[in-house]
C-alpha positions as CSV (number, residue, x, y, z in Angstrom):
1,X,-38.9,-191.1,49.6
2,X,-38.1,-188.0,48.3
3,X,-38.5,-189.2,44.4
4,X,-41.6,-190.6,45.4
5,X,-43.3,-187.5,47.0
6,X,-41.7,-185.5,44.1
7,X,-43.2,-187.2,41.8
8,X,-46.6,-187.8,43.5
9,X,-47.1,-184.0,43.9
10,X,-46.3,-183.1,40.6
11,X,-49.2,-185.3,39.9
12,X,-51.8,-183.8,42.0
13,X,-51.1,-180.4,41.6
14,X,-51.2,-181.3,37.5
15,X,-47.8,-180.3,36.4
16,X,-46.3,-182.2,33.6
17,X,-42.2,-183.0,34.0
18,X,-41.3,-180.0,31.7
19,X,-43.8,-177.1,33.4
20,X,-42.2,-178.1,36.3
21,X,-38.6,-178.2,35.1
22,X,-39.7,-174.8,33.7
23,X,-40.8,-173.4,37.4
24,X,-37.5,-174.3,38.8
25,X,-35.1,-173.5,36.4
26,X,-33.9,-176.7,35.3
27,X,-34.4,-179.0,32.2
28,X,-36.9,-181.5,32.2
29,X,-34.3,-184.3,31.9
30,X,-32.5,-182.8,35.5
31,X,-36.5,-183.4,36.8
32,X,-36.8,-186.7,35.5
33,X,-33.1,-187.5,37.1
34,X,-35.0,-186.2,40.5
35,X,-38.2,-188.3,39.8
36,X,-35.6,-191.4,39.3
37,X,-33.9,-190.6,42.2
38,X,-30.3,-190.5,40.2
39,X,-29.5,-187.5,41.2
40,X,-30.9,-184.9,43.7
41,X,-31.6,-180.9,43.5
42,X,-29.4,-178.8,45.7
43,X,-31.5,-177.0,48.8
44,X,-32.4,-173.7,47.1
45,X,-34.6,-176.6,44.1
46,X,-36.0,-178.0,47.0
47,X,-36.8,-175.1,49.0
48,X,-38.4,-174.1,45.8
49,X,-40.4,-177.2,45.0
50,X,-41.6,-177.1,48.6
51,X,-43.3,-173.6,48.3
52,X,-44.3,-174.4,44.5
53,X,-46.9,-177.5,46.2
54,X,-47.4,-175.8,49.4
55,X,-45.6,-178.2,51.8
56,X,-42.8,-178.4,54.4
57,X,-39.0,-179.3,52.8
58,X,-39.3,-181.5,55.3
59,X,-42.0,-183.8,54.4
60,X,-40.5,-183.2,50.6
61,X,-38.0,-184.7,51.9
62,X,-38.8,-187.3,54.2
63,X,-42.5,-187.7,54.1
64,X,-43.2,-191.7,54.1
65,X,-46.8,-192.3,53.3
66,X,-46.4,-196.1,54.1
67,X,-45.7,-195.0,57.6
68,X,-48.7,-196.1,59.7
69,X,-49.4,-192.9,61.4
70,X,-49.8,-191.2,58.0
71,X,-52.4,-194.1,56.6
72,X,-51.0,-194.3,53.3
73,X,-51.8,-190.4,52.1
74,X,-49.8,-188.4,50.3
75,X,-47.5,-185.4,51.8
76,X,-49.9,-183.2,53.7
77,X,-49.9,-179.4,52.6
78,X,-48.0,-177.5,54.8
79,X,-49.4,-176.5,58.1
80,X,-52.2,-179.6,58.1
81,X,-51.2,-183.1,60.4
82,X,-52.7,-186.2,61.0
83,X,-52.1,-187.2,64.5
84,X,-53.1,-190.5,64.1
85,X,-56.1,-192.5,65.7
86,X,-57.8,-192.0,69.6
87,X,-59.4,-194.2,71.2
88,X,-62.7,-192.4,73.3
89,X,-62.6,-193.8,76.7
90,X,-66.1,-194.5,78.8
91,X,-66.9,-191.0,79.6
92,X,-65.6,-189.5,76.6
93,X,-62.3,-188.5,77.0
94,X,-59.3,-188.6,74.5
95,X,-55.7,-188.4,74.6
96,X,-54.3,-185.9,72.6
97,X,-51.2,-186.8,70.7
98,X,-48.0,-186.0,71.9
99,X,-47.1,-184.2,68.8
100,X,-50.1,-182.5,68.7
101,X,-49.7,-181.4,71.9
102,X,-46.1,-179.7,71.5
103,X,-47.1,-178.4,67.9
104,X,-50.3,-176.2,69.6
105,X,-48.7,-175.7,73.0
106,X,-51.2,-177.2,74.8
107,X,-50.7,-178.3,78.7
108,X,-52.3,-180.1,81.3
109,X,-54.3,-176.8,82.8
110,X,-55.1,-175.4,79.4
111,X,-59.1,-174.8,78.5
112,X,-60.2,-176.3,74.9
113,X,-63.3,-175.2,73.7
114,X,-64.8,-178.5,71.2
115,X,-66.5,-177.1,68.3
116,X,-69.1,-179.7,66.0
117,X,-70.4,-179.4,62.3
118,X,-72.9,-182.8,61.6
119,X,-71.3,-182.1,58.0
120,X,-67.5,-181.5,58.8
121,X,-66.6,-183.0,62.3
122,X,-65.2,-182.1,65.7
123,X,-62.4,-179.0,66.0
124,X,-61.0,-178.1,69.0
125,X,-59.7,-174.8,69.5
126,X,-57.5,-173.6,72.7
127,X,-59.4,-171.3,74.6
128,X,-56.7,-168.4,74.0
129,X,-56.9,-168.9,70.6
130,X,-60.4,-168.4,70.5
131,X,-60.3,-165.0,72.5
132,X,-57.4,-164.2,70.2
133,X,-59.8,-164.4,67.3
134,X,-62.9,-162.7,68.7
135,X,-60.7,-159.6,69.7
136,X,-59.2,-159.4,66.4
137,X,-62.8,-159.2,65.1
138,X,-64.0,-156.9,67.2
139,X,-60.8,-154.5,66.0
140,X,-61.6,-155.9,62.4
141,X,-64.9,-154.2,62.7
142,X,-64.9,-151.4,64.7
143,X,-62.1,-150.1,62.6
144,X,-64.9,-151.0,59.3
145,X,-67.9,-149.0,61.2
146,X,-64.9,-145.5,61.2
């Protein structure tokens, strides 16, 4: 897995073996050793190579794309999940992943306010998080208008 993710983000962020041996500090034969998967880079590499394409040393690490729940894509950049599929029920409820569920802390109780864009899709927001944000702009600008 981890050759394969390695080498599929050096792709899409456009970094050819040796400007990517150059960013972490190793020769482009130690990379293609890594892409090969005959040897691997010691914690502080990976840490390293995780910041350098924006994604978890975790799913560097361990990130399966053939993994049903992650539909074939590539490592997602850090912060961003695919939950996998929900069915809508009659009246138009979902169930909310587990995982998504512990990741945003949200309960049985809690208040989710569903936003829409025709163009982009459905977000959901917890309702605390939302108040969070319009306080933050009211401070934002009030502080702008001194």
């Amino acid at each position: 897995m981890f050759q394969d993710n390695l080498i599929s983000l050096r792709k899409i962020h456009g970094y050819s073996q040796d400007e990517l041996a150059e960013k972490i500090g190793v020769s482009r034969q130690t990379l293609s050793k890594y892409e090969t998967g005959e040897s691997y880079p010691d914690i502080e590499k990976c840490k390293l190579l995780a910041d350098i394409f924006g994604t978890t040393l975790d799913d560097l690490v361990s990130y399966d794309r053939n993994d049903s729940e992650n539909f074939g894509l590539d490592v997602p950049p850090k912060g961003k999940h695919i939950f996998g599929m929900v069915k809508v029920g009659d009246k138009g409820q979902i169930v909310i992943p587990a995982k998504a569920r512990k990741i945003f802390d949200i309960n049985p109780g809690d208040n989710l306010l569903v936003l829409g864009d025709e163009g982009q899709g459905i977000a959901i927001i917890k309702e605390k998080g939302l108040l969070d944000l319009l306080r933050a702009g009211r401070r934002y600008r009030s502080e702008a208008e001194k």
